[in-house]
N, C-alpha and C positions, 0 to 999 in steps of 0.2 A: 504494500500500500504506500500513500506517498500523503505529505500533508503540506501544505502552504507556511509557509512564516511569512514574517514582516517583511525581509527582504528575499524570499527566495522560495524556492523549495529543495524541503530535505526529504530524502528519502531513506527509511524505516525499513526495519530487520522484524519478523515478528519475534517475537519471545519466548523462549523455553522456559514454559511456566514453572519447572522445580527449578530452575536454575535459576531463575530470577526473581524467587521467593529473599524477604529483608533477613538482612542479617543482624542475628542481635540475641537477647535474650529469649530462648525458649518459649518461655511460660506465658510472653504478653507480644507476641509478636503478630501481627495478623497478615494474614494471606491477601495478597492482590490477586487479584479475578481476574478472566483473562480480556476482559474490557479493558481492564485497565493497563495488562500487558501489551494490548493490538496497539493504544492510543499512547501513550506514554513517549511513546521515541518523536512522533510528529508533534507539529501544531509549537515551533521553536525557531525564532529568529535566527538568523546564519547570526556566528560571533562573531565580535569584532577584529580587525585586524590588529595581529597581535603584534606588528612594530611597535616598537619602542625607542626612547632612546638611551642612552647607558648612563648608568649612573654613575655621579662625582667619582664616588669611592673605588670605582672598577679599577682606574689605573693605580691608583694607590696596594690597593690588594694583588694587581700583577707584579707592583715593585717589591713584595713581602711572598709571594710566592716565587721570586727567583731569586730570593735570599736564602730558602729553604732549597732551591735547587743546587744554588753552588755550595751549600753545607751537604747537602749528599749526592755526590756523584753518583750515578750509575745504578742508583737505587730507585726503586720504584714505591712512592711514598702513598699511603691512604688515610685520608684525614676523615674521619663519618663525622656527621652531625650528631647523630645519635636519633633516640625515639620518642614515641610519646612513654610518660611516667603517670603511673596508675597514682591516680588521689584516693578511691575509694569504689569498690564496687567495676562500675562499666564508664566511670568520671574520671578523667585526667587533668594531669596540670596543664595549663598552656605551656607548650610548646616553649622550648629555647635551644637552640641547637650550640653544641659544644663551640666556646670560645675561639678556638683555634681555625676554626670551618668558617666559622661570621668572618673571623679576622682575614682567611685567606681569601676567602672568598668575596665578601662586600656583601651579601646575602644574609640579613638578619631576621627582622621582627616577620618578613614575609617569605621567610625559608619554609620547606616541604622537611618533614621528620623521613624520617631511613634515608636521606640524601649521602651524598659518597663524594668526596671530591679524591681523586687521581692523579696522580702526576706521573708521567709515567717516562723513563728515561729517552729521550731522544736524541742519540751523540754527545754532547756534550754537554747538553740543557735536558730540560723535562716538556712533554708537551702536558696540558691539563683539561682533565675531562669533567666534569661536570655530571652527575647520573642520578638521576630522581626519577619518578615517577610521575610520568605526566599523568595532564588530567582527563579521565574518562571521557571517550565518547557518547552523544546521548543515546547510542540506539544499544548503547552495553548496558545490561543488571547493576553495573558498581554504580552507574550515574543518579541511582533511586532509591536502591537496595543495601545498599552499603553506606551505615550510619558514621563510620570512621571516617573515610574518607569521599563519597559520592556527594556531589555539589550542592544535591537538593538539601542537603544535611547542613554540610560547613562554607558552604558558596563559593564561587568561583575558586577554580587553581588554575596554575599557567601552566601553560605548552612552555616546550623545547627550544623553540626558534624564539618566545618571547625572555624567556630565561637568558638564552644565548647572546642576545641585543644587550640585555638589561645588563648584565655583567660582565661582558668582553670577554666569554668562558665558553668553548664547544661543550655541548650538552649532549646525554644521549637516557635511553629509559633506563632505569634501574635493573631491569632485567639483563640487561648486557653486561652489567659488571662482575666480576669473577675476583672472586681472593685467590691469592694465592700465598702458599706457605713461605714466599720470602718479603713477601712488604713488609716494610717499616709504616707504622700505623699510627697514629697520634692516644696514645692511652693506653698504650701495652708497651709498645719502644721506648726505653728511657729516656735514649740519647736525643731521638726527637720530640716529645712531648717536650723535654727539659730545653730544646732550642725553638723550638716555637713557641714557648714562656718568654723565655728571652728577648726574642726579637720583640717584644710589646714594652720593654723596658722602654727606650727611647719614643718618644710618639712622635709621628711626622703630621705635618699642616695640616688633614681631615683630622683627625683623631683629637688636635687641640681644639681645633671648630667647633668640635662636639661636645667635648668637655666644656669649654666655654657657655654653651648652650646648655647643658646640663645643671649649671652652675646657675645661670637665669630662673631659669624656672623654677630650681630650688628655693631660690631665693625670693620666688614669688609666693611658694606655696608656705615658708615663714610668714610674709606676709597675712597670707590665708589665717595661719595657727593664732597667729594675734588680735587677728580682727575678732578668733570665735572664741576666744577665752572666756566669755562671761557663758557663753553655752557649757562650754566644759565645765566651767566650775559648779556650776546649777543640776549637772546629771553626776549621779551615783558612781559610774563608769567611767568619769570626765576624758581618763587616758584613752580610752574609744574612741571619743570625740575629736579629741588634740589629730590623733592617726586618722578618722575617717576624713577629717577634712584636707590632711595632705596627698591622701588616695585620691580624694576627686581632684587636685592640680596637675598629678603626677599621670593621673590616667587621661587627664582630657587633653594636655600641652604635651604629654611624653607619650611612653612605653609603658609607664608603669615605676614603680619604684626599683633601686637595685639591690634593695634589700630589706629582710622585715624593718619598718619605724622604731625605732626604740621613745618611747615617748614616757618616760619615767619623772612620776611625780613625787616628791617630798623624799621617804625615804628609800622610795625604790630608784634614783636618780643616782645612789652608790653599786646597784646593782648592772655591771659593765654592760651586758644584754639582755636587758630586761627587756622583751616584747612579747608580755603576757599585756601590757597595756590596760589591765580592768581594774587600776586606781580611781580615786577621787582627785583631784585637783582643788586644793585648796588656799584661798587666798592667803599667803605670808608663806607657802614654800616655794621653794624652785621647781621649776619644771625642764628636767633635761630632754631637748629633742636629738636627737642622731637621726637626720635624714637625708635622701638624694633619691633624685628624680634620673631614672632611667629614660634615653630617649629613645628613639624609634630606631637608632643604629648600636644602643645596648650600652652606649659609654655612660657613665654615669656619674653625678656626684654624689658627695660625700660630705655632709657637714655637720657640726654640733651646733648646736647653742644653747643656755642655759638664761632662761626666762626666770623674773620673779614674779608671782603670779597675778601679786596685788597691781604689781606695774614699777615698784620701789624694793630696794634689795635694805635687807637690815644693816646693820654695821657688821658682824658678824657673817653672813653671807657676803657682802661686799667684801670685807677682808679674804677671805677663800677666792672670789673671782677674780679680784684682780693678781693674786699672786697666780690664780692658773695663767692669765693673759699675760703675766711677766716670763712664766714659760713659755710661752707661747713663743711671745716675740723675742726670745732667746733662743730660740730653736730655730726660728726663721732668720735671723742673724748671722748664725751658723751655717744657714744652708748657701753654699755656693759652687761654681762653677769649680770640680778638682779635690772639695772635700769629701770625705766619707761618709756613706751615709746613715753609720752610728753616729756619726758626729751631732748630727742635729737633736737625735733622744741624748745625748750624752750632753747637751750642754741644755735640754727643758729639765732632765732631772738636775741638776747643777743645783737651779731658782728651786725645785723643787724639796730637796733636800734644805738647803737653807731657808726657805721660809716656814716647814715645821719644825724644824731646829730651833730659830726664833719662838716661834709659839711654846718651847718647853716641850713637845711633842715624840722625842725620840730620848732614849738612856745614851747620847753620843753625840760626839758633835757631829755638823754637819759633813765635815770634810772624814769622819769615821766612816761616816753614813754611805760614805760616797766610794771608798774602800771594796775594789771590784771580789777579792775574797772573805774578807771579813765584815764588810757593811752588807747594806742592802734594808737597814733597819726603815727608809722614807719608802720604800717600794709598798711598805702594805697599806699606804694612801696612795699610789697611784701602779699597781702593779704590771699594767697593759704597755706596751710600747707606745712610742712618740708620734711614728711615720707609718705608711704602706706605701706600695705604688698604687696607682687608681688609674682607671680605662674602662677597656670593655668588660672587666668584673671590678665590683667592690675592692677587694685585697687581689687584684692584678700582678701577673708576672709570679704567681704563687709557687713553682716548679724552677725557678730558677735558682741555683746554686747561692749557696752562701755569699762567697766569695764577691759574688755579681748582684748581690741584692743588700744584705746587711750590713757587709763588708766592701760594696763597690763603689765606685765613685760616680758622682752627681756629675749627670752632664743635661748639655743645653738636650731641651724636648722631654724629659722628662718629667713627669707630675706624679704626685705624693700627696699626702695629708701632713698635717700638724696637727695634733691634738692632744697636749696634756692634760691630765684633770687631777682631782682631789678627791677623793672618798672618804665619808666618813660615816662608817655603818652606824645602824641606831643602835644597836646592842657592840661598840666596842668602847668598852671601859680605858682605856688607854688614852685619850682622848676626854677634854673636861666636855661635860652636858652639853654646853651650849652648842657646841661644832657637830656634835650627834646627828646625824642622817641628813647633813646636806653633803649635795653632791653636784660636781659642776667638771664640766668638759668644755672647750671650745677648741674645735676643730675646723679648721680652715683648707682649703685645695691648692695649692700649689705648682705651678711651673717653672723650670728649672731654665734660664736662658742665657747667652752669652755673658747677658750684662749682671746676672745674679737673677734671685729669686723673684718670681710677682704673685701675687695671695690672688688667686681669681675668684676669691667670692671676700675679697675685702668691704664690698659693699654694702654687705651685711653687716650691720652695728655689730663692734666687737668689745669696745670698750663698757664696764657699766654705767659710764655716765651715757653714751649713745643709747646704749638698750634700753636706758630708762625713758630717754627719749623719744626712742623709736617706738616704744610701748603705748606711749601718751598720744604720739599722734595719729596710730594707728587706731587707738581706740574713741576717739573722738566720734 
């Protein structure tokens, strides 16, 4: 039979009624009739052409996959994406395909799960194949019947040739690709998973663009968190509130966030990842946020801030903030073009150590405290490190060698975090009353460049006299 669409006519396969029965669960599944098998393929616009044009990121991703070429000669490299991950039942997480795939590829937030990228030795280079699984035909069972992946279900997927455009990558169906027992694989081979970590150390010009922009709309969605303070504090759950209103900035401007919120109020604000979130928020404590906006190419920020709830920090709280912020900007001081990059936790702990020293805080002096065998007494206020690097994952470059990451040296294109903080659980005796369960971080993004350091979410009030100002006029 044959049916009309809007621009054409398609012509229709009938149906093998058991073969084109839904797939799914047993028990609630119901049968198509063969009415609705005859009709089902016709009565469908032709698609659109599926030119394209190539995206930014294409050439940048070809210059990172013939870095991995010339690190392995003559080997034939396979990087998967990976799959979909069961949440619960016949429900999965969305989708995110492995790190290294986004990165080589340029294919993220609209990548296809079981996808395969290849490189496969060609002389003296690699050629790179591209192999997913295009999208069903209408007059096939999977286009209706298949709740995973058929269109009717998750909506449109691309073709081959439009993949192919979009990324500057030959593409071919998934079907054709074959393992073989000598690829080097990204997540079984050490030596390459641990250089494709690497290569992410340095970021080139897309990678800061995005992070830049990741940085934005973090810094919008602060915004957000302040204006709804007086909701938070009025619900039982407030920390829900604080999170659900950065979920709606992060989902509607981004991707999504790049990691749980951590939104810790009064004395859960000592607890480093706390993202159980079902606090009260209460006027006269702190409210620590640790959040970043995931963008639609997956690089993401990273930031703290620590809010006073009322809108005004006590003296007491202000004391704690600003020695965190003297860490801070001791550690950003540090950071330069050629240093190490312990160096920069090695000189926030520095302020850190001396300023509970001063408070009477430690059985030692500061510079005891500071005693790489024998101290370590200021660490159980602030035990987490200083820095990470930051990209396409939260704690980016995670596989990378000591040597090359704690130990390596700060060059231009690189971005990291600063974030010192202060903890002071409600139940640690060691510590007089009053300092008991506040808790304060401020973490900043960083780029590493010729000229030295730049804080790319400086923007964000850092200081407590700013915050408090920021607080006031947001709340108006």
């Amino acid at each position: 039979m044959s049916a009309t669409g809007e621009t054409g006519t398609i012509e229709t396969a009938p149906q093998d009624a058991a073969a084109a029965q839904p797939q799914g669960v047993a028990n609630r599944r119901q049968r198509f009739g063969q009415g609705f098998l005859d009709s089902i393929s016709g009565g469908w616009a032709e698609r659109p052409d599926d030119a394209v044009s190539q995206r930014p990121q294409a050439a940048f991703a070809a210059d990172r996959r013939r870095a991995v070429s010339a690190a392995f000669p003559g080997r034939r490299i396979v990087v998967p994406a990976g799959s979909l991950k069961q949440r619960s039942n016949d429900t999965d997480y969305p989708f995110r395909p492995h790190s290294a795939f986004a990165h080589l590829t340029g294919w993220e937030n609209d990548s296809e799960p079981g996808s395969v990228l290849v490189l496969d030795p060609d002389g003296s280079a690699h050629t790179a194949t591209l192999y997913f699984r295009e999208r069903a035909d209408r007059t096939t069972p999977e286009f209706y019947a298949d709740a995973a992946i058929g269109e009717f279900w998750i909506g449109p997927r691309p073709s081959l040739g439009a993949v192919a455009a979009d990324l500057g990558l030959a593409t071919a169906h998934i079907d054709a690709f074959t393992a073989t027992d000598d690829d080097l694989t990204v997540g079984v081979d050490d030596d390459l998973t641990r250089f494709v970590s690497e290569l992410r150390l340095v970021k080139d010009a897309f990678e800061i663009e995005q992070l830049r922009l990741a940085v934005r709309v973090t810094a919008d969605g602060f915004d957000d968190i302040i204006r709804e303070l007086p909701r938070a504090t009025a619900h039982a759950r407030g920390e829900r509130v604080v999170e659900g209103v950065f979920h709606q900035r992060a989902r509607s401007d981004g991707n999504g966030e790049g990691y749980d919120t951590i939104a810790a109020s009064g004395p859960h604000a000592c607890y480093l990842h706390w993202t159980r979130n079902d606090g009260e928020v209460v006027p006269g404590d702190l409210i620590l946020v640790d959040a970043g906006v995931e963008v639609d190419t997956f690089y993401t920020a990273d930031i703290t801030r620590t809010l006073p709830v009322s809108g005004r920090f006590t003296p007491v709280q202000r004391r704690v903030y600003e020695a965190v912020r003297e860490a801070a900007d001791a550690a950003f001081a540090a950071a330069r073009p050629g240093a190490r990059f312990r160096e920069v936790h090695e000189a926030a702990m520095t302020v850190i150590a001396a300023r509970v020293a001063e408070w009477g805080l430690l059985p030692v002096s500061a510079d005891e405290a500071l005693d790489a065998d024998r101290g370590g007494h200021h660490r159980r206020y602030m035990v987490h490190g200083t820095s990470h690097h930051l990209g396409i994952d939260v704690h980016d470059c995670a596989q990378a060698r000591r040597e090359m990451y704690y130990d390596g040296i700060l060059e231009p294109g690189m971005v990291f975090t600063i974030e010192p903080g202060l903890y002071f659980q409600i139940d640690d005796v060691t510590v007089p009353e009053e300092y008991r369960g506040i808790g304060v971080r401020i973490e900043d993004d960083i780029l590493m460049t010729g000229d030295g350091p730049v804080n790319l979410s400086a923007d964000i009030p850092r200081t407590a006299d700013d915050v408090e100002a920021w607080m006031t006029r947001l709340s108006r």
